[in-house]
N, C-alpha and C positions, 0 to 999 in steps of 0.2 A: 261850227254852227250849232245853235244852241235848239233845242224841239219846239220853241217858239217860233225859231226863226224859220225851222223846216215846214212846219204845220201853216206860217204865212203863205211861204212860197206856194207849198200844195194848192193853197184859197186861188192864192193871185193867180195860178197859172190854170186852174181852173177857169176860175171867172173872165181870165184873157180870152179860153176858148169859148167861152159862150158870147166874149162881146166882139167874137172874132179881133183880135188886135192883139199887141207884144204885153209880155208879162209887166213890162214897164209905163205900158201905158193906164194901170191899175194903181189907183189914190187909194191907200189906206185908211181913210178917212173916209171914205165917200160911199155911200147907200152903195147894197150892192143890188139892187133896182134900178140906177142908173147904168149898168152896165147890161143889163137884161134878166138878168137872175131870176126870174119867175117862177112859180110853184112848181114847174116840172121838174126845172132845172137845181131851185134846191132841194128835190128830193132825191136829184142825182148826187148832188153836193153832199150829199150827207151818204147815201150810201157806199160812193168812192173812200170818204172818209172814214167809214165804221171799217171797211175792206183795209185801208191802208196802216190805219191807228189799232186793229184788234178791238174795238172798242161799240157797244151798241150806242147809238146817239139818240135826242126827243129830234123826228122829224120838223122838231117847230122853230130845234135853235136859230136858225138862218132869221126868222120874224124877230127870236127874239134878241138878236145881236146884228141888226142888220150893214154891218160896216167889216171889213176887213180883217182892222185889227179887234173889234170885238169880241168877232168869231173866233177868230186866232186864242185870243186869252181865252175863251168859256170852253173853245175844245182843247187845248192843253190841260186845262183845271181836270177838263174829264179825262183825257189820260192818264195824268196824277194821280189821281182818283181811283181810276180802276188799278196802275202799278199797286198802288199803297193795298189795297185792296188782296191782292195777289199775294204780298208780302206778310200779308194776315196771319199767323199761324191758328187751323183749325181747333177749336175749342173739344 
């Protein structure tokens, strides 16, 4: 399983809990405001995530990736980001 594919799950299986229903019943494709994702609940989404990735997130990403797989690519980019980051050697 690639970090892409982990970081999907994490989303889907989040947003399953909020739309109460199975991880499977979650479209990749589909607004995550049709499943309830609302401002509380992406500000939970984002903290779970900064908790589970090591990583600080913009509490806005959810608006501004609002689909699944969006999110998925813009918070992998930002893990990348911060690894490569890490791997910097101090000047």
């Amino acid at each position: 399983m690639t970090q892409q594919d982990a970081i999907r799950d994490k989303l889907k299986h989040f947003v399953a809990r909020a739309a109460d229903t199975e991880d499977d019943d979650i479209d990749d494709d589909a607004n995550l405001g049709d499943y309830g994702v609302d401002s509380g609940a992406a500000v939970a989404l984002i903290g779970e995530l900064e908790e589970e990735f090591g990583i600080e997130l913009s509490p806005t990403l959810v608006y501004e990736h609002p689909t699944l797989d969006s999110l998925a690519e813009a918070i992998g980019q930002s893990v990348a980001d911060a690894r490569a980051d890490d791997d910097t050697p101090a000047a």
